[in-house]
C-alpha positions as CSV (number, residue, x, y, z in Angstrom):
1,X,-6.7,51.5,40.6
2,X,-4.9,54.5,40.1
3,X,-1.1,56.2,40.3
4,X,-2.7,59.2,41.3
5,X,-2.2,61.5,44.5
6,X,-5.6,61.4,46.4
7,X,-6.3,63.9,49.0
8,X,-8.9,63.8,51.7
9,X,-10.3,64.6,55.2
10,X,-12.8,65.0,58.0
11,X,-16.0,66.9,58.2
12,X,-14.4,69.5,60.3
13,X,-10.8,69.7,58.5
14,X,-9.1,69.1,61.3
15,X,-7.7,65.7,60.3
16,X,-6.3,65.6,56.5
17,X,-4.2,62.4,54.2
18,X,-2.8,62.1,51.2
19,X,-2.6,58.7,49.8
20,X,0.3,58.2,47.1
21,X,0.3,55.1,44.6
22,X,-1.5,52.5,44.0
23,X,-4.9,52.3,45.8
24,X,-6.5,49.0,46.1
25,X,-9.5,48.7,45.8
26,X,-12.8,50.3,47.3
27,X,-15.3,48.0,48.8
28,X,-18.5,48.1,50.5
29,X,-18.9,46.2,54.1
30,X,-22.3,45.2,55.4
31,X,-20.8,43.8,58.8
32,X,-22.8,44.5,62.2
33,X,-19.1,46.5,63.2
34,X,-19.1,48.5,59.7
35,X,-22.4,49.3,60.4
36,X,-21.9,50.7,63.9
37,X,-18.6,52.8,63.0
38,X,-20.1,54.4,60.4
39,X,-24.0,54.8,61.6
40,X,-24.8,53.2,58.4
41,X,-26.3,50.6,56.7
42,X,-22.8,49.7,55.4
43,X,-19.3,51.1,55.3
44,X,-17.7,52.4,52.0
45,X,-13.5,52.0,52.0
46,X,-10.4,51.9,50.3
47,X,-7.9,49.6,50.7
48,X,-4.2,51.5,50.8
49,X,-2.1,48.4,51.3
50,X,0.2,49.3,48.5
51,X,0.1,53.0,48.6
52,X,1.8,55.7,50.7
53,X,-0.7,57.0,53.5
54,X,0.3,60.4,55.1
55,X,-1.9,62.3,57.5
56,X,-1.1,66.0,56.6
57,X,-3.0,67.4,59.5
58,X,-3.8,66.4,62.7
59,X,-4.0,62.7,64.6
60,X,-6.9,60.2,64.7
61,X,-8.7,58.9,67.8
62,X,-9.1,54.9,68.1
63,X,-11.3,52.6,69.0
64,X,-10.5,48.9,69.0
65,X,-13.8,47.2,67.5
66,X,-12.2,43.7,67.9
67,X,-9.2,41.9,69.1
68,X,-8.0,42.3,65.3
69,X,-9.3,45.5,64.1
70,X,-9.1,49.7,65.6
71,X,-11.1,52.1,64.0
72,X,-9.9,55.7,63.4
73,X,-11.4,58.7,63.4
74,X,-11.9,62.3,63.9
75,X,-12.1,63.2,67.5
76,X,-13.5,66.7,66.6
77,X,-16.1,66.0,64.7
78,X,-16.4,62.3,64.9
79,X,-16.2,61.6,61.2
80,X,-15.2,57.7,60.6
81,X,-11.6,57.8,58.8
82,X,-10.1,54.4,58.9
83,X,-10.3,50.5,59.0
84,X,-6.8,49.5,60.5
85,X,-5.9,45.5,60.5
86,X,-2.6,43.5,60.6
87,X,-3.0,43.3,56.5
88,X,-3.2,47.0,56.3
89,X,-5.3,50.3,56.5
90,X,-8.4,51.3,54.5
91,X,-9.4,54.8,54.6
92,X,-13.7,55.7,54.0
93,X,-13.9,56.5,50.8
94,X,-16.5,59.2,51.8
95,X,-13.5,61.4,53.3
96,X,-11.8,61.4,49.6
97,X,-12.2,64.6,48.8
98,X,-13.6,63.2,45.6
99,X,-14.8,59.4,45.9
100,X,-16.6,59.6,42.7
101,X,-12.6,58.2,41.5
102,X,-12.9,55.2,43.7
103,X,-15.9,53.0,42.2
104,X,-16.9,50.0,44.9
105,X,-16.0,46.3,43.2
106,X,-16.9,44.0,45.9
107,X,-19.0,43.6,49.0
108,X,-18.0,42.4,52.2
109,X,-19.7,41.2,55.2
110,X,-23.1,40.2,53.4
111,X,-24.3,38.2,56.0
112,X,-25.1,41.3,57.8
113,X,-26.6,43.3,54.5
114,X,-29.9,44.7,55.3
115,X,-32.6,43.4,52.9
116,X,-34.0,46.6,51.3
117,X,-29.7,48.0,50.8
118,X,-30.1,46.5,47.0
119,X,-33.4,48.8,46.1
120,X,-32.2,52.1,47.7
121,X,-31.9,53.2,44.1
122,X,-35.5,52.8,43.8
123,X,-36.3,55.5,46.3
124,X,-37.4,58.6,44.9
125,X,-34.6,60.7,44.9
126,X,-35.1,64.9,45.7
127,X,-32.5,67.6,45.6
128,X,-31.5,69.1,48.9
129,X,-33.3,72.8,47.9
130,X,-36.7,71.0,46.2
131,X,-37.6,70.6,50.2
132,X,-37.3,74.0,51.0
133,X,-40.3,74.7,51.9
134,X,-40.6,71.9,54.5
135,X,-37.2,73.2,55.9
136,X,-36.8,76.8,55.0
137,X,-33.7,77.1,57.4
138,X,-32.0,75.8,54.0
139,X,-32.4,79.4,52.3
140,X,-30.0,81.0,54.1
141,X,-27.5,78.2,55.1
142,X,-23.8,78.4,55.6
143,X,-21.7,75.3,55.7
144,X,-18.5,75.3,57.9
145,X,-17.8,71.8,56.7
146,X,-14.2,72.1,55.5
147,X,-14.1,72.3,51.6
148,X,-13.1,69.3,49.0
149,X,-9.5,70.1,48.7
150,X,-6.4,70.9,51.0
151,X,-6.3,74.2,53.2
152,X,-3.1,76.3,54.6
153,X,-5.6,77.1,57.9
154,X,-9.0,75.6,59.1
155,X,-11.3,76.9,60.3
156,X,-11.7,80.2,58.8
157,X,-13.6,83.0,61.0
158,X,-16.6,81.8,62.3
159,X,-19.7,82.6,60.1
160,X,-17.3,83.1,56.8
161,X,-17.2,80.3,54.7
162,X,-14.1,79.8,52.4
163,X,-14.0,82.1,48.9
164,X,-14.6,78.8,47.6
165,X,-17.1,77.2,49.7
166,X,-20.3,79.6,49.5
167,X,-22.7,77.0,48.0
168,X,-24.3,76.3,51.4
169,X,-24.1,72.6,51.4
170,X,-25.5,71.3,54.7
């Protein structure tokens, strides 16, 4: 895909990579287990085979799903991180601190692929603010969700969001 230097993370911030080199590619799996690890209807990853992983901040906590495959992820704030087999690791491509670079190619797993996955796009899509007058708890919002980009210290002071990080994303 790319020589770049990717960065990424957690929810929380408390675990952080960098992945060096080329990425492989980024896939979508519809299999029963993706579906569990990541409470969705599929799993989004990123194959790092032939790239240099580093985490940069903290550990992961496993689970084995299989007799092959251990899961990794964030044992703060639970946010799914990696798919770890004897061919290598792939790392969600929703902890990228910007996936828009790592465009799914193929799709794994289809014999678990829910039925309606291929007309999501058809839903009517709303912004987050257009409901907030069905949620008006969004008006005043502050996200602690650690920001799209690496940090010297995380968490900042309860209640104040990183110069950076005032758009209240929930």
């Amino acid at each position: 895909m790319s020589d770049a230097v990717f960065t990424g993370g957690c929810q929380c911030g408390a675990i952080r990579f960098k992945v060096s080199g080329e990425v492989g590619i980024a896939s979508i799996c519809h299999c029963r287990m993706c579906q569990k690890a990541f409470g969705n209807y599929f799993a989004a990853l990123v194959d790092t085979r032939e790239a240099e992983l580093v985490w940069t901040r903290g550990e992961l906590k496993h689970f084995h799903s299989s007799n092959h495959v251990r899961r990794g992820f964030c044992g703060s704030c639970g946010t799914p991180m990696t798919y770890e087999a004897d061919d290598g690791v792939a790392v969600a491509a929703g902890a990228f601190d910007d996936p828009s670079q790592l465009r799914p190619v193929v799709q794994f797993g289809i014999e678990g692929k829910l039925p309606f996955v291929d007309r999501l796009h058809e839903l009517p899509g709303r912004h987050t603010m257009d409901d907030i007058a069905a949620a008006p708890f969004l008006s005043d919002i502050i996200s602690y969700q650690h920001p799209d980009h690496d940090t010297k210290v995380w968490p900042p002071q309860r209640g104040e969001p990183e110069p950076d990080n005032k758009e209240g994303k929930a």
